[in-house]
N, CA and C of each residue as an Amber inpcrd file, in Angstrom:
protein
   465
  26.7880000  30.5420000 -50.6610000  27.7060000  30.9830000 -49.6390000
  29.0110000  30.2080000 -49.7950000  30.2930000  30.8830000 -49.6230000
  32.0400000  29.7850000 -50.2520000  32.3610000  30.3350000 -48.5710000
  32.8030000  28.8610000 -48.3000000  33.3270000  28.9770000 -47.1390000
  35.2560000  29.4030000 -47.4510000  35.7440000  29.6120000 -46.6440000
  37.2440000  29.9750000 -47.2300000  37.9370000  28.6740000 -46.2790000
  39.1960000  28.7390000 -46.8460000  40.0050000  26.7480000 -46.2070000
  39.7850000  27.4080000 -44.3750000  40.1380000  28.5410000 -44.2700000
  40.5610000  28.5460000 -42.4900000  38.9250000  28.1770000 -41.5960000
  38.0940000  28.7360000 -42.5240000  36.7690000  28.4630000 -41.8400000
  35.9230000  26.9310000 -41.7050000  36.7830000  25.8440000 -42.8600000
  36.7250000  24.8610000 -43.2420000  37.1080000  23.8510000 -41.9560000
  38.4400000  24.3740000 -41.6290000  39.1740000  23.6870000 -40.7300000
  39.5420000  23.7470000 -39.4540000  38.0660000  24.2110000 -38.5570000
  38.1920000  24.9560000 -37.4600000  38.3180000  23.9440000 -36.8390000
  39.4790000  23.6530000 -35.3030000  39.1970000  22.5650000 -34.6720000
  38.1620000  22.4520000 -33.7930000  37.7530000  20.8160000 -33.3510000
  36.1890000  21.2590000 -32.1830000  36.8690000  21.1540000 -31.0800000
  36.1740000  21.6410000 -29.6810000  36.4370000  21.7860000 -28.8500000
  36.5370000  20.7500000 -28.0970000  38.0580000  20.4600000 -27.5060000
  37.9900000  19.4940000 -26.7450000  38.6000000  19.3150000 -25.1540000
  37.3710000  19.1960000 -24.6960000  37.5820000  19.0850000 -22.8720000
  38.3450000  17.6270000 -22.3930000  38.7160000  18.0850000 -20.9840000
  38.3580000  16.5900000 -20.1320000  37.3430000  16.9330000 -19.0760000
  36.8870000  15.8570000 -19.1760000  35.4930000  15.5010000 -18.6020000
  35.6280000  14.2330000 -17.4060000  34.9900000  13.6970000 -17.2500000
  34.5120000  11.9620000 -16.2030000  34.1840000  11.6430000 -17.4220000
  33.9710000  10.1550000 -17.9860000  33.1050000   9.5750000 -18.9480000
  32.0520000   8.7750000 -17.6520000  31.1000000   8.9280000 -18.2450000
  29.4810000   8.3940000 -17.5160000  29.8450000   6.7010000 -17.0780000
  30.6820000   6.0530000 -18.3020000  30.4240000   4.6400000 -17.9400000
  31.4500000   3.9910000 -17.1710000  32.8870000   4.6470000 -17.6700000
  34.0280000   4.1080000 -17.0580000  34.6910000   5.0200000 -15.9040000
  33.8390000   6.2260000 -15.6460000  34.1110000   6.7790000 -14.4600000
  35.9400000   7.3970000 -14.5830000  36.5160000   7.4060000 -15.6180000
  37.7900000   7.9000000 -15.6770000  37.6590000   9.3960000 -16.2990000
  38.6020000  10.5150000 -16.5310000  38.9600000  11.6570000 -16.7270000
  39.9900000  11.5620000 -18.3820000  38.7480000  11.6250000 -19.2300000
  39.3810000  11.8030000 -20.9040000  39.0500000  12.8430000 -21.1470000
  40.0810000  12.9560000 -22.5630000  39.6380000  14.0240000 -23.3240000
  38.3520000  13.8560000 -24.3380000  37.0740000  14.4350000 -23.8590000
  35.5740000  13.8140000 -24.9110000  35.4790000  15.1180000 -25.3290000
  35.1920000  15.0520000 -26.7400000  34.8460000  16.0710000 -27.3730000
  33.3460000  16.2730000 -27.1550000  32.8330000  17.3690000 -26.9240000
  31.9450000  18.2420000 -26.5360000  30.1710000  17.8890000 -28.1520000
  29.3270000  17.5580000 -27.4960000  28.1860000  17.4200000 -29.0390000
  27.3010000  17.2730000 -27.8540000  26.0880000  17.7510000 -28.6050000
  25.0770000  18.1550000 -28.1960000  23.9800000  16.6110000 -28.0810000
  24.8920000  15.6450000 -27.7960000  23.6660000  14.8260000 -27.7750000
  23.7170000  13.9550000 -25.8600000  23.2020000  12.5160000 -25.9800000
  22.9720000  12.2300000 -24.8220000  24.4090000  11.5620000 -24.4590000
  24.8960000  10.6380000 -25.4550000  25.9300000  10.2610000 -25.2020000
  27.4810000  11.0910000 -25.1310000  27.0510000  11.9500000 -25.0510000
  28.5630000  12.9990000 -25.1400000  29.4060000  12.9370000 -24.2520000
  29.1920000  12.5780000 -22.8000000  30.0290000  12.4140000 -21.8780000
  30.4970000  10.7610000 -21.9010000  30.8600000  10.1150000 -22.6060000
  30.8600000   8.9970000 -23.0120000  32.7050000   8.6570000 -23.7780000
  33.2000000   7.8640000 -23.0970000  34.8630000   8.1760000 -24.2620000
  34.7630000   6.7490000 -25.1820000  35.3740000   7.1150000 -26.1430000
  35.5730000   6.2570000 -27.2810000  35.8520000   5.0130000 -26.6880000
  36.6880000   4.8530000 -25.8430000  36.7460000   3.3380000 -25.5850000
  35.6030000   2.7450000 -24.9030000  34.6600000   3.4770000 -24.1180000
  33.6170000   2.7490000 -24.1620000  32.3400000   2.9700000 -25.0420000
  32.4430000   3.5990000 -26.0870000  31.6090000   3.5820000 -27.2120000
  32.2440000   2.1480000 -27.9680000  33.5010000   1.9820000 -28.1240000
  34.0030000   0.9270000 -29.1370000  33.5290000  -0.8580000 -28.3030000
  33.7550000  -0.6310000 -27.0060000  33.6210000  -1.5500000 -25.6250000
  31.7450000  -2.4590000 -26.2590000  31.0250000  -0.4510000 -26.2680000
  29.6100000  -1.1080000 -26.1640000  29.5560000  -1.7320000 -27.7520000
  29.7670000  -1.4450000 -28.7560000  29.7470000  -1.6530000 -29.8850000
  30.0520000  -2.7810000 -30.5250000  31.3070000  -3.8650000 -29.5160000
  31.4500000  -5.0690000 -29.8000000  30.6620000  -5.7170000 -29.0830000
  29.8180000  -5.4420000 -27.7740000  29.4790000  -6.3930000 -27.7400000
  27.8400000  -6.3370000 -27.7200000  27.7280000  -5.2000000 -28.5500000
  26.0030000  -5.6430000 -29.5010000  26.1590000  -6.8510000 -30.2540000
  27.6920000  -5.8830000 -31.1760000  27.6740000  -7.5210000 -32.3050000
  28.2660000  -9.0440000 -31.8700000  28.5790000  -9.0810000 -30.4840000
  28.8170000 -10.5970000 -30.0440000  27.5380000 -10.9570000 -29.8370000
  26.4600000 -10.1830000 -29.3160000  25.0310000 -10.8720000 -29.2290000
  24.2560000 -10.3830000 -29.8850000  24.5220000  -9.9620000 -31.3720000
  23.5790000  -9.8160000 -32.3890000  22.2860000 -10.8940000 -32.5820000
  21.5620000 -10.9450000 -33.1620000  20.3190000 -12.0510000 -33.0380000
  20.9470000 -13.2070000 -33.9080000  21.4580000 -12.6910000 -35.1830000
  22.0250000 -13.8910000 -35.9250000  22.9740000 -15.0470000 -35.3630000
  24.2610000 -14.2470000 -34.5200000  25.2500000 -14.8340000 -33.8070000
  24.3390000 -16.0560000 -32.8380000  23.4280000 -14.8050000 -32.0010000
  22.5580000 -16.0810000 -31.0060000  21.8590000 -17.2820000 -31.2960000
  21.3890000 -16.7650000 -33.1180000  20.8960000 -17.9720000 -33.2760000
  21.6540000 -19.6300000 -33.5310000  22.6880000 -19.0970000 -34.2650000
  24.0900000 -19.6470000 -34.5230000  24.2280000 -20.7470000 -33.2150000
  24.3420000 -20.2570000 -32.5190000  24.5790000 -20.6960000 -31.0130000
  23.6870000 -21.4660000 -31.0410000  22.5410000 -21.3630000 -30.8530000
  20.9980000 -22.0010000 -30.5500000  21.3070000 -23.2620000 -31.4040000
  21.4230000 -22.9430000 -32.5480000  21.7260000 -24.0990000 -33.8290000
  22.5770000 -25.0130000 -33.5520000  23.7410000 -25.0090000 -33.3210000
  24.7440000 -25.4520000 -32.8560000  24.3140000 -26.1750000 -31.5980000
  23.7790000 -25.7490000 -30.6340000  23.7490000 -26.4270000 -29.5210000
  22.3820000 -27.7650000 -29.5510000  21.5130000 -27.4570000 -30.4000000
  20.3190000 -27.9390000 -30.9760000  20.7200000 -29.3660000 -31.6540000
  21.6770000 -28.9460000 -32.5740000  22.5150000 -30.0350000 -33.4660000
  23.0490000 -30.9890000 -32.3710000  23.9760000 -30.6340000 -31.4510000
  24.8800000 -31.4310000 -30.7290000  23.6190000 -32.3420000 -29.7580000
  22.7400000 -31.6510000 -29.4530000  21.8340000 -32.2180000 -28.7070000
  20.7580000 -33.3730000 -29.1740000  20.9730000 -32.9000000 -30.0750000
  19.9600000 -34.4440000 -31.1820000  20.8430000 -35.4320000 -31.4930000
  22.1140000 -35.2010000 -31.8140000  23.1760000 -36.0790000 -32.1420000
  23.0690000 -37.1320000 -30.6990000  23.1480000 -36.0900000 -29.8070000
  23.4310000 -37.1380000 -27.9770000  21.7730000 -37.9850000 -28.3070000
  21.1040000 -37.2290000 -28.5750000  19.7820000 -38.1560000 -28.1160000
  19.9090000 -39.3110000 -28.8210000  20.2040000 -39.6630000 -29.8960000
  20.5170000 -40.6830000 -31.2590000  21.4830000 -41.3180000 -30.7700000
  22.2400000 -41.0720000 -30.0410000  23.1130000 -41.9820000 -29.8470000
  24.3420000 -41.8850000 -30.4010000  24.7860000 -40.9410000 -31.3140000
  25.6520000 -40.3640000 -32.4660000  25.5280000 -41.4940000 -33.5110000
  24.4680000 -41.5290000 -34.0080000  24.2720000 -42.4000000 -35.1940000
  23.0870000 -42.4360000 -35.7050000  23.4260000 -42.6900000 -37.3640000
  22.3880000 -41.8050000 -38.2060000  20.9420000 -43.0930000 -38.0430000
  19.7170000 -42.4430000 -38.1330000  18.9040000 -43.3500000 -37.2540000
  18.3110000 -44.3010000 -38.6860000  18.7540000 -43.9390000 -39.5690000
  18.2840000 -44.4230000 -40.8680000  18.9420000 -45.8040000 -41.2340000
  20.7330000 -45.6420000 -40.8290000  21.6460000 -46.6260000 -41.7270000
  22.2380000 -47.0480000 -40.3920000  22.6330000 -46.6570000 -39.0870000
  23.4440000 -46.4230000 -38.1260000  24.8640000 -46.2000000 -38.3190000
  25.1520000 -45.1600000 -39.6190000  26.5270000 -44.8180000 -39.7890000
  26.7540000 -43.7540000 -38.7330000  28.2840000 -43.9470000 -37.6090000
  28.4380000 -42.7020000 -37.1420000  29.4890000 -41.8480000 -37.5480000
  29.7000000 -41.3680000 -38.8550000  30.3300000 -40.6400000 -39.2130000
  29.9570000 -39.5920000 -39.9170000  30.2300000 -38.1560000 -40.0500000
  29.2980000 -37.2390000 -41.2310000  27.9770000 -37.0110000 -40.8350000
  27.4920000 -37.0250000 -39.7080000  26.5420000 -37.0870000 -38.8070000
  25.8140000 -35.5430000 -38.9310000  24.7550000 -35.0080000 -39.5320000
  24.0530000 -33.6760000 -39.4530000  22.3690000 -33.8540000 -38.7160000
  22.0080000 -33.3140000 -38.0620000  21.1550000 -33.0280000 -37.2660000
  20.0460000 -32.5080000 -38.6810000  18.7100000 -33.0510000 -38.7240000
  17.9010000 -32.6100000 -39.7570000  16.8410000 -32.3120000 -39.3250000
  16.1180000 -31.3270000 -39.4650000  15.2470000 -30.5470000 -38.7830000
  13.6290000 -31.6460000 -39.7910000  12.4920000 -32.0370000 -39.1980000
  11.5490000 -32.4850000 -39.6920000  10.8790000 -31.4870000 -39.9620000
  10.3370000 -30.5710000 -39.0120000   9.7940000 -29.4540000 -39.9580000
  11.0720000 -28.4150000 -40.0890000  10.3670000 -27.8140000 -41.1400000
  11.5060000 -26.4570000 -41.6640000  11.8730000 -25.5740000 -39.8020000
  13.3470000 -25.0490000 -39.9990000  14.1240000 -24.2090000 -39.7850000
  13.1960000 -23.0300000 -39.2890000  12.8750000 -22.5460000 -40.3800000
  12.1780000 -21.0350000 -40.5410000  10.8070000 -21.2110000 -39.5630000
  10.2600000 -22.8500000 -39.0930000   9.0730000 -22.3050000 -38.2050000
   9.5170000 -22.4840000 -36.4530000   9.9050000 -20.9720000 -36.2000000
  10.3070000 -20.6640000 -34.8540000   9.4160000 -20.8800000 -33.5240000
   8.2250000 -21.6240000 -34.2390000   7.5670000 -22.0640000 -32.7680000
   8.1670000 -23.4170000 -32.3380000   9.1430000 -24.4080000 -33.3160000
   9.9750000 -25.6640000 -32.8940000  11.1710000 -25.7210000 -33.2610000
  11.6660000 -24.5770000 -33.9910000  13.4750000 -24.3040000 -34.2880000
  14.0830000 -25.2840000 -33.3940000  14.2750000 -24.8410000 -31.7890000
  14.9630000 -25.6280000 -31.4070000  13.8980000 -26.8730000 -30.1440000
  13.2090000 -27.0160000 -30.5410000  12.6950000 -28.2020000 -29.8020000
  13.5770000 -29.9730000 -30.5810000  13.6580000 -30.2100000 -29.2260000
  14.2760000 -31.7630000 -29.7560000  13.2240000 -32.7100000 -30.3640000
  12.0860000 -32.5990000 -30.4550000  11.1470000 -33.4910000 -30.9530000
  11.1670000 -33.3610000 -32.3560000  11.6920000 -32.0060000 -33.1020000
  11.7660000 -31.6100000 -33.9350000  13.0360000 -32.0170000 -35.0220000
  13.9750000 -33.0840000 -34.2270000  15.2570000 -33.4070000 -35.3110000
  15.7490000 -34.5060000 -34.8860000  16.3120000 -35.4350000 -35.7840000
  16.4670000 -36.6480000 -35.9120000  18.2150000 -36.2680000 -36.6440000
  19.2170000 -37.0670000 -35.9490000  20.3930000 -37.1690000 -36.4410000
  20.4600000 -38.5940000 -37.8520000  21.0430000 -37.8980000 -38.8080000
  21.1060000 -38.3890000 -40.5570000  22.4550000 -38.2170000 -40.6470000
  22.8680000 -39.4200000 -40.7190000  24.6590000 -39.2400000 -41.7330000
  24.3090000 -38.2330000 -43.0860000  25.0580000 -37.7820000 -43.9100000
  25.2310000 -37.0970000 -44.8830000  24.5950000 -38.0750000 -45.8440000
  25.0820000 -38.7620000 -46.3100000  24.0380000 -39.8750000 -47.3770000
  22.3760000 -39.9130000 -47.3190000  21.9900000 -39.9720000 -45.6690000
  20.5680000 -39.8650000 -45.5610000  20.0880000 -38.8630000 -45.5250000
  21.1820000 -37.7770000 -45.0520000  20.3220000 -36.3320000 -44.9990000
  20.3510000 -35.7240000 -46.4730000  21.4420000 -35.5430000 -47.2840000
  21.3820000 -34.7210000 -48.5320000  21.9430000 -35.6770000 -49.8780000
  22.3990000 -36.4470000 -49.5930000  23.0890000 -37.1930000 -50.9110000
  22.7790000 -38.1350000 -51.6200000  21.7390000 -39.4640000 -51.0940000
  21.2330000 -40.3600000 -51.8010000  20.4170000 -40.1850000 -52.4800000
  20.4850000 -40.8240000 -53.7030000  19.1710000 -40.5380000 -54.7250000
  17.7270000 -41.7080000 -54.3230000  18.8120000 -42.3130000 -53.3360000
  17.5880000 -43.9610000 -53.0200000  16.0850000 -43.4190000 -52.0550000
  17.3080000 -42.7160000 -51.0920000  16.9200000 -42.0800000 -49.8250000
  17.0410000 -40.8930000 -49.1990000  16.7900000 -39.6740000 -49.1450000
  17.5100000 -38.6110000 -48.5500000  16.2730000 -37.9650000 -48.0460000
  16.2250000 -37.3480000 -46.5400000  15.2230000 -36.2890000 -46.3830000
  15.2120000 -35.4090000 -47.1490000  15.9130000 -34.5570000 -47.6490000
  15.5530000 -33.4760000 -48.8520000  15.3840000 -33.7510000 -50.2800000
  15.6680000 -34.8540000 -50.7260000  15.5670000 -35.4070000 -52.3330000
  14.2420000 -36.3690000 -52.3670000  14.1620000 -36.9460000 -51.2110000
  12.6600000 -37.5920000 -51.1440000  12.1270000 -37.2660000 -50.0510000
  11.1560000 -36.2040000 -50.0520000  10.7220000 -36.2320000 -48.5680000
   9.4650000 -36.9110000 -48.2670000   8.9510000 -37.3650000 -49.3450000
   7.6140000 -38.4610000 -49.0520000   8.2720000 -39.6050000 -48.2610000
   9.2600000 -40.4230000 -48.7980000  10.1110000 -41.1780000 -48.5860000
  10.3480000 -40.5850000 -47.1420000  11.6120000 -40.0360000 -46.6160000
  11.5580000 -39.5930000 -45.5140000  10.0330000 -39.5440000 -44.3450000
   9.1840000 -38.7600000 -44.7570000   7.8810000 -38.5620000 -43.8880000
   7.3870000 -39.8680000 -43.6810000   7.3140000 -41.0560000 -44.6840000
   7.0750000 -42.6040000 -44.4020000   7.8770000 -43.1430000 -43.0160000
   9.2570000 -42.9240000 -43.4240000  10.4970000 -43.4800000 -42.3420000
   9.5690000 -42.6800000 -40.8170000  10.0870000 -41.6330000 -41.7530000
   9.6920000 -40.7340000 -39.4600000   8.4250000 -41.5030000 -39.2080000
   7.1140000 -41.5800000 -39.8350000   6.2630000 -41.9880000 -39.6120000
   5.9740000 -43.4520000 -39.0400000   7.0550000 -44.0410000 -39.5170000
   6.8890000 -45.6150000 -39.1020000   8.1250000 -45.5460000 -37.7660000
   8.8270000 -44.7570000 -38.0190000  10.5410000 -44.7590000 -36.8160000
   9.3710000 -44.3540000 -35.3940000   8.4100000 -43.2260000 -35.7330000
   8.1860000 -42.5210000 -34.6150000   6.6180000 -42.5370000 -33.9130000
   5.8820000 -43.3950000 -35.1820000   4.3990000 -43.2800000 -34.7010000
   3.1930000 -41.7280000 -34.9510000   1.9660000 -42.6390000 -35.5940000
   1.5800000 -41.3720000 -35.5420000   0.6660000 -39.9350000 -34.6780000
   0.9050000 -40.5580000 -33.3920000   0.5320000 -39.9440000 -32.5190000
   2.1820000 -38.8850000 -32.2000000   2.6420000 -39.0340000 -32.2690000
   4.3550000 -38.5090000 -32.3000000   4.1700000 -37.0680000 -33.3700000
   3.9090000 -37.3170000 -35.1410000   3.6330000 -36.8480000 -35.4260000
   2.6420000 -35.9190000 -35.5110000   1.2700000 -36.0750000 -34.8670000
   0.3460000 -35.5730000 -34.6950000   0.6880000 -34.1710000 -33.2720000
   1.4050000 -35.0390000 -32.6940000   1.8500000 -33.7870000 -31.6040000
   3.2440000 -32.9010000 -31.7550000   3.6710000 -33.3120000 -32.9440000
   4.3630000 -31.9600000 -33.5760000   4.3350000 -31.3920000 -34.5680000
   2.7300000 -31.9080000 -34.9040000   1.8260000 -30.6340000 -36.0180000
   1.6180000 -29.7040000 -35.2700000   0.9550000 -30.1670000 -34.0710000
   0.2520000 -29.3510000 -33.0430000   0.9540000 -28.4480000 -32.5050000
   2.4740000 -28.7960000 -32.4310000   3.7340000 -27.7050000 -31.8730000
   3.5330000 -26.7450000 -32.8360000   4.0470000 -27.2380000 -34.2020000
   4.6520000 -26.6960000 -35.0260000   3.3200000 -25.6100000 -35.3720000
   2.2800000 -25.8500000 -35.4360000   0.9640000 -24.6520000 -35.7040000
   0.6020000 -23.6740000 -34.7000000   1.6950000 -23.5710000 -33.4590000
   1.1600000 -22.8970000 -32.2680000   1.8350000 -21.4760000 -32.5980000
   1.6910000 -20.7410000 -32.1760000   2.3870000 -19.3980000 -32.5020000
   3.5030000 -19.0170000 -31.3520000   5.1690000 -18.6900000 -31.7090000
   5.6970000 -18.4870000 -30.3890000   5.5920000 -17.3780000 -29.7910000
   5.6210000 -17.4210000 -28.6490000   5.4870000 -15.9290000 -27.5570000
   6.7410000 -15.2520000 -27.3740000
């Protein structure tokens, strides 16, 4: 079937209406679905702010506020050397297990040297090394009750 250009370029029909959310009188083009009485500015309205509270953004947040909060508990100083400068928040167990992401029992503030850079010392370049420190910094009843976190499943 060849459509010809005039049949190509039919315009759609366009009313004014109420829009449902902002209660004003636009011009909404007419479609057969639920949102049709709906005007672009509050389609664009709802659309930013899915992505201001996307899950990633929130977690961002979570992280951030997690970090600043271990830093206060420490005292702003790294608990290894007591440098307070270059100061990163280091998670003892991994990140990725969301039953203690953001629990404070779960992170200890590390200057940059102790957290990623020393070859002497670093939680990520030696973590036997590290697990000794927490172990002697924190006791092992300390540890034992954030195996027990960390193996619980979150709700």
């Amino acid at each position: 079937m060849i459509y010809t250009k005039k049949e190509q370029t039919v315009k759609r029909e366009v009313t004014h209406k109420v829009c449902k959310t902002c209660g004003k009188k636009r011009a909404i083009r007419f479609f057969s679905s639920k949102r049709a009485l709906i005007c672009n500015d509050c389609k664009r309205r709802k659309w930013r702010e899915d992505l201001r509270n996307s899950p990633g953004k929130v977690n961002k947040k979570k992280d951030a506020e997690w970090s600043e909060a271990v830093k206060e508990r420490d005292g702003h100083k790294c608990v290894k050397c007591g440098k307070t400068t270059y100061l990163n928040s280091h998670h003892i167990y991994s990140r990725s297990n969301h039953a203690i992401r953001w629990d404070l029992d779960n992170g200890v503030a590390l200057c940059s040297g102790c957290h990623t850079m020393s070859s002497k010392f670093s939680a990520h370049k030696t973590p036997m090394l590290f697990y000794e420190f927490i172990l002697e910094l924190k006791g092992q009843d300390f540890i034992d009750r954030l195996r027990e976190k960390a193996r619980t499943i979150k709700k």
